[in-house]
N, C-alpha and C positions, 0 to 999 in steps of 0.2 A: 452383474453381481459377482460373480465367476472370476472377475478380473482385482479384487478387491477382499474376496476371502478363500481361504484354501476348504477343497471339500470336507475336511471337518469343523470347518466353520472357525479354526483359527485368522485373525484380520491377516491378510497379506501387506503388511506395514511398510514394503518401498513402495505399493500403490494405493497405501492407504493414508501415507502421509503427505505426497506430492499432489493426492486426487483433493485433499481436505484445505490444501494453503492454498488450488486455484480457486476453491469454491468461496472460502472464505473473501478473497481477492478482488473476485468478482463482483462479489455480494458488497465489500465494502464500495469499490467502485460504481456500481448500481445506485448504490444511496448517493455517492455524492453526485451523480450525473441525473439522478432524479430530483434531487434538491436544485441544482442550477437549472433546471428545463424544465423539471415537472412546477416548480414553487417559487420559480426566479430568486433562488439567493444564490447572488454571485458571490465567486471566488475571489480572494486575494491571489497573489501570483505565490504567496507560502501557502496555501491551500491547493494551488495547483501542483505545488513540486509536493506537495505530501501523495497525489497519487500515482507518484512516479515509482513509489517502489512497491505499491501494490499491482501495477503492471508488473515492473520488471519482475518479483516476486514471483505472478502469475505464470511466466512463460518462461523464467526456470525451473518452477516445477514441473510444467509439460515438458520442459524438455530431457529431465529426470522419470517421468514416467515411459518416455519414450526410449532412455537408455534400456540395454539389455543389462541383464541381474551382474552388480561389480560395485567398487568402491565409485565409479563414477557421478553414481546416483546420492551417494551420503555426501561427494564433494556439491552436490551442485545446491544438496538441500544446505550443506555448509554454510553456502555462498547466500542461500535466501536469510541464514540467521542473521548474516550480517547485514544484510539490506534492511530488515525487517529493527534490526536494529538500529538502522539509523535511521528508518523511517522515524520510529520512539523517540528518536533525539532531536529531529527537524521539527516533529508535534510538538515537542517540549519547548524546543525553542522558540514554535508561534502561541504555545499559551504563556510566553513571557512576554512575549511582544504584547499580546491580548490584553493579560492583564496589568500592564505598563511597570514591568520589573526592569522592562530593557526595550530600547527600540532597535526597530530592526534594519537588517543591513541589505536588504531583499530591494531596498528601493521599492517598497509599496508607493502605487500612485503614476498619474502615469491615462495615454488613451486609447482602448483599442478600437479603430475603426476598421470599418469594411473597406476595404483598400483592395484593386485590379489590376494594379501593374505586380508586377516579379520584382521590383528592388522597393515597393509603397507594401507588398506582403512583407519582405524581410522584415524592413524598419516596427512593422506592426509586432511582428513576432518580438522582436529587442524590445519592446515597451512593455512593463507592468501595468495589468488591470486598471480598472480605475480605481476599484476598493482598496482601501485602507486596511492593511494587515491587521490593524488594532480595533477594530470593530468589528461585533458580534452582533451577530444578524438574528439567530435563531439557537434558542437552548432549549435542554430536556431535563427536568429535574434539575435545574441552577446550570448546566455545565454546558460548555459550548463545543458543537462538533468538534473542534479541535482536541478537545480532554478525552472524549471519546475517542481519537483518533491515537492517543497517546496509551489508552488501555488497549485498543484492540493491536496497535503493533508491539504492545509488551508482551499479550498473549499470542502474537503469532510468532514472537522470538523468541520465546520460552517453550510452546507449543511445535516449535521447527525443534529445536533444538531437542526436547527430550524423546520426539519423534526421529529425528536423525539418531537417537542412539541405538532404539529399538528397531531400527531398518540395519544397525551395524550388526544386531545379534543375530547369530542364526538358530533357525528354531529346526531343530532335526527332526 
């Protein structure tokens, strides 16, 4: 707790903004890896690259909570607004795909097998899912994880972003 508020209990906001985008990060990753395991709803291959920047997100905030106190830390959370921004923008562009505004360029379709050799893994890795980027498996109140996925990286680039300001103020 110590590490997260100053003894008068003001937040210590460059570890309270890098500790808040891994937990979030995590959290959003968690649902989707308990959704594919826990509830068998597979990914598209744009559902998979959507949780690539709440990893990358993730472990540049650790690696900003593990900078010593400098501008290093407001560059790195910089760097998560933009990721997090385009997470926003890759969601946006599978709920167009989703809901048939555009199709997509992702090559949805495609077979992953369990493959033993070193050049039958590569090939598997170059292959998209078998799911079809434009089908919706599971929604919550009308909206399809993906719409969700579109809110929660708006709120984590708006959320980084006016948390990176208040990591730039100094509180004396």
């Amino acid at each position: 707790m110590s590490l997260l508020f100053h003894p008068d209990g003001r937040p210590n906001w460059p570890r309270v903004v890098p500790f808040s985008v891994i937990t979030i990060c995590i959290g959003a990753l968690g649902v989707a890896y308990t959704a594919q395991y826990g509830f068998d709803i597979q990914p598209c291959i744009l559902c998979l690259y959507q949780r690539v920047p709440y990893a990358l997100g993730s472990v540049i905030a650790l690696a900003a909570i593990m900078m010593p106190r400098g501008k290093e830390r407001n560059i790195l959370m910089s760097i998560c607004v933009v990721v997090f921004l385009a997470g926003a923008c890759l969601a946006f562009y599978h709920v167009g795909v989703e809901q048939h505004w555009w199709k997509s360029a992702a090559g949805c379709g495609g077979n992953l097998a369990g493959e033993t050799s070193i050049a039958d893994f590569q090939a598997a890795l170059q292959q998209a899912p078998e799911k079809s980027c434009d089908t919706i498996d599971w929604t919550l109140f009308g909206l399809s994880m993906t719409v969700y996925n579109v809110a929660l990286f708006s709120v984590l680039t708006i959320g980084t972003f006016m948390g990176k300001l208040k990591m730039a103020v100094k509180h004396w």
